[in-house]
C-alpha positions as CSV (number, residue, x, y, z in Angstrom):
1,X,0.0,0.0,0.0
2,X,1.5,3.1,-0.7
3,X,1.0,6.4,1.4
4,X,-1.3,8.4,-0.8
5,X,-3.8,5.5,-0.7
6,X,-6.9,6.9,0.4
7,X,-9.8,4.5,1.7
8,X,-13.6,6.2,1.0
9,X,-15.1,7.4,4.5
10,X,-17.8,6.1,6.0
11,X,-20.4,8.2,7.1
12,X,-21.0,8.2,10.5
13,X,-24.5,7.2,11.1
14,X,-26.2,7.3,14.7
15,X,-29.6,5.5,15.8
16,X,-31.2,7.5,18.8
17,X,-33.8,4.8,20.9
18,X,-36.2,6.0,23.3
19,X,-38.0,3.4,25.7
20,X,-41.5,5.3,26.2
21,X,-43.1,5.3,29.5
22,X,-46.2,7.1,30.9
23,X,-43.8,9.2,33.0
24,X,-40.4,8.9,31.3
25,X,-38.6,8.6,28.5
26,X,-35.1,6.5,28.6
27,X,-32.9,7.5,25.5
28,X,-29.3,5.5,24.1
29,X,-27.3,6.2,20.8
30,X,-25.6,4.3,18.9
31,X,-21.9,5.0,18.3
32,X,-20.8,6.1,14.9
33,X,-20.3,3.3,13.2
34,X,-23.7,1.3,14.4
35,X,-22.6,-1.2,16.7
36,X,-22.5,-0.2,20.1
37,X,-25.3,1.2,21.9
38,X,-24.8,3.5,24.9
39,X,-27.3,5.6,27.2
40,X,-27.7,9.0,26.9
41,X,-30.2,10.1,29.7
42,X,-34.0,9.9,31.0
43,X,-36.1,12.2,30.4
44,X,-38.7,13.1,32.4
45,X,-42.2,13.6,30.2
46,X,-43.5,17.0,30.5
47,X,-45.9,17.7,27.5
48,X,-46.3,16.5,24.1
49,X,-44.3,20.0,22.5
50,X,-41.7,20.0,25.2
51,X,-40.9,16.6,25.0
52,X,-40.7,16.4,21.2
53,X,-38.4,19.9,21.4
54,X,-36.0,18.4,23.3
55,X,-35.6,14.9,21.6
56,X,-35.5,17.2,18.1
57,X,-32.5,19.0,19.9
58,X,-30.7,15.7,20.4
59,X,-31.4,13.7,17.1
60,X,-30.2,17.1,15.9
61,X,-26.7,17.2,18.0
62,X,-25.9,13.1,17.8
63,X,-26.6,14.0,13.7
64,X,-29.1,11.3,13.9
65,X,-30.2,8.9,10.9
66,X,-32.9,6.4,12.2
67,X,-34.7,6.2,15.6
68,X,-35.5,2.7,17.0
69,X,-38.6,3.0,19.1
70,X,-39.6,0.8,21.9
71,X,-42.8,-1.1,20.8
72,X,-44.5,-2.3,24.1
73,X,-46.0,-6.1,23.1
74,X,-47.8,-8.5,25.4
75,X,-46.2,-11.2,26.0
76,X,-48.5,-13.0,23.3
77,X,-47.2,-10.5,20.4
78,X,-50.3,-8.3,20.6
79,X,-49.3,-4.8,20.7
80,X,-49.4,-3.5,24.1
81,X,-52.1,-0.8,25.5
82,X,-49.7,2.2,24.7
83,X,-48.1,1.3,21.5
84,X,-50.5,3.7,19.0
85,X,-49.9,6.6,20.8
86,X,-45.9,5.6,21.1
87,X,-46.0,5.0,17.3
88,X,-47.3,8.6,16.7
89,X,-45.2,10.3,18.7
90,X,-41.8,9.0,17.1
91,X,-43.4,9.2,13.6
92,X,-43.9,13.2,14.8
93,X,-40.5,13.1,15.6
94,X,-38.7,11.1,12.8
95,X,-41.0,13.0,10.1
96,X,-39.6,16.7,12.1
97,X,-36.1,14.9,11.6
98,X,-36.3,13.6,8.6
99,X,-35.5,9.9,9.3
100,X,-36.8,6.6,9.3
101,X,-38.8,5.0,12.8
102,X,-38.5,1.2,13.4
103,X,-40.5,0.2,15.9
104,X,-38.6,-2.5,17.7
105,X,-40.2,-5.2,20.1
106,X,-39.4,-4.2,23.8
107,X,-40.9,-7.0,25.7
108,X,-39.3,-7.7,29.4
109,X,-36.3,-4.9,28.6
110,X,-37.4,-3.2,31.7
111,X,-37.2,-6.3,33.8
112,X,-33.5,-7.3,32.2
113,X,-32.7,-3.6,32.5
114,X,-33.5,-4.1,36.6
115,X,-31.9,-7.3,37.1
116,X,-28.8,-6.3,35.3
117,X,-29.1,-2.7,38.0
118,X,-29.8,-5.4,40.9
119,X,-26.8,-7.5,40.0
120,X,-24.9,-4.7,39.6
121,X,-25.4,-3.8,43.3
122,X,-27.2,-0.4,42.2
123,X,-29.9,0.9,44.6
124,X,-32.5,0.7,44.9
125,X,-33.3,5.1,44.6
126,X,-30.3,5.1,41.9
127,X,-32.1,2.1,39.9
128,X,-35.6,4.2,39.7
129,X,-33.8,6.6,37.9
130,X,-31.8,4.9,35.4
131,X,-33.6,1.7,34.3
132,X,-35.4,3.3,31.2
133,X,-31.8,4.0,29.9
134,X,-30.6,1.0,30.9
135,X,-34.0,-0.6,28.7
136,X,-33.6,2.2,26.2
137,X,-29.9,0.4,25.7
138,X,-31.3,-3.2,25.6
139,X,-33.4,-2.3,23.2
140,X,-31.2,-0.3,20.5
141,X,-27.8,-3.2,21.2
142,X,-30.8,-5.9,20.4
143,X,-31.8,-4.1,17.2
144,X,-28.2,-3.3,15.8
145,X,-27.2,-7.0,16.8
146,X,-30.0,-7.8,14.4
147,X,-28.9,-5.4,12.0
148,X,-25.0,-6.7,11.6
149,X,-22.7,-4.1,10.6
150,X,-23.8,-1.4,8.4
């Protein structure tokens, strides 16, 4: 190979998931090159504007190009109670992006996402307010493990 070889660049793409819940919202990001997941925050739902302002603000600053949403399912497959008003909210959001939403089957994330807290020793205060991460983290590593590299 000689020096002035140049290979094309990738472009960096980043997946933003959000694990929905009636009071918060966990959130995790892929890293650059799709293949690690890692959890940004939790946000705490205020109202519908506010909510979809801020998550704008980050699919704007991670440069975001697809947004995996947590589909809540019973345990049968059925879509969960929830899971309309889930899918319109990140279709508001991905459609203000301007990027595709997967909805991406979240059933028992939360309860790995706790077990993983309890076995990590976290308590039992601290594990209240990260477990939607945690889930939101479970959910975006299952779908890019799915995906393969991109």
């Amino acid at each position: 190979m000689t020096s002035n070889q140049t290979f094309p660049k990738r472009e960096a793409k980043r997946i933003l998931c959000l694990d929905m819940g009636e009071k918060r919202i966990g959130l995790a990001v892929s890293d650059p090159l799709g293949i690690t997941a890692q959890g940004l925050e939790v946000w705490t739902r205020r109202n519908r504007r506010d909510d979809l302002d801020h998550f704008l603000a980050v699919g704007r600053d991670y440069q975001v190009q697809l947004i995996v949403v947590g589909l809540p399912r019973h345990l049968d497959g059925r879509p969960g109670a929830a899971a309309a008003e889930i899918l319109e909210f990140a279709g508001a959001l991905g459609e203000a992006l301007g990027v595709e939403v997967i909805p991406w089957d979240e059933r028992l994330t939360t309860a790995a996402a706790e077990r993983m807290l309890i076995e990590a020793d976290v308590s039992r205060r601290r594990r209240r307010k990260v477990v939607d991460q945690v889930a939101a983290v479970l959910i975006l590593q299952s779908y890019l493990d799915w995906r393969g590299p991109a």
